[in-house]
C-alpha distance (Angstrom), angle and dihedral (degrees) to the residues before:
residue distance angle dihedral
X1 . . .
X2 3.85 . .
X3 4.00 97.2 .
X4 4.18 122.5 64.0
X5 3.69 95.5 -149.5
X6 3.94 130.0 66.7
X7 4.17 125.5 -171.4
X8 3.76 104.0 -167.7
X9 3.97 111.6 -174.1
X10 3.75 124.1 -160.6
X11 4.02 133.8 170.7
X12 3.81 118.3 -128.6
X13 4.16 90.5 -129.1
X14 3.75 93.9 37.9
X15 3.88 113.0 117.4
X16 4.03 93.2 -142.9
X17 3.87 90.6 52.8
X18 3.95 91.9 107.4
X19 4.13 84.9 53.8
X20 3.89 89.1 61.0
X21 3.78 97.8 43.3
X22 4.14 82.1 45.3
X23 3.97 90.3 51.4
X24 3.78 87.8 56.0
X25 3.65 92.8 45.4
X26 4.01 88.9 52.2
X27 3.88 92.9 50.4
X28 3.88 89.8 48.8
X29 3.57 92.2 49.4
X30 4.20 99.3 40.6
X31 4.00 129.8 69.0
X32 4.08 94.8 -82.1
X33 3.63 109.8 119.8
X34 3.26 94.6 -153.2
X35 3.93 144.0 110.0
X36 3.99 115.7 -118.3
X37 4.00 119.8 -171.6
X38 3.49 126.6 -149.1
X39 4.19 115.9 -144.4
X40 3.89 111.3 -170.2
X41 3.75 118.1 -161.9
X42 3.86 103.0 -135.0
X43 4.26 108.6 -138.9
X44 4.40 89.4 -0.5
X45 3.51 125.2 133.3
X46 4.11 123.0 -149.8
X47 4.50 105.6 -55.4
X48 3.60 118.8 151.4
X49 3.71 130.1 -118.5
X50 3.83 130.1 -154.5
X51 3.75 120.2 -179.3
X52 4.05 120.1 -170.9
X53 3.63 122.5 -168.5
């Protein structure tokens, strides 16, 4: 992976929550030196975030 930070969002009532806690688990566990973050959104159901720098 060319970048050595990762935000991961989830939403506590989202059903693919346990996918973004399992991405971050994955990244920890791979070659990636990186760090990766996990943000939960307390009482939130799925929503979509895009970010643009």
């Amino acid at each position: 992976m060319g970048c050595g930070r990762v935000l991961v969002f989830v939403a506590e009532n989202d059903i693919l929550k346990d996918v973004g806690w399992y991405y971050k688990e994955v990244l920890e566990k791979s070659e990636w030196n990186g760090v990766v973050e996990v943000i939960e959104a307390k009482g939130e159901g799925h929503d979509d975030i895009y970010i643009y720098e």
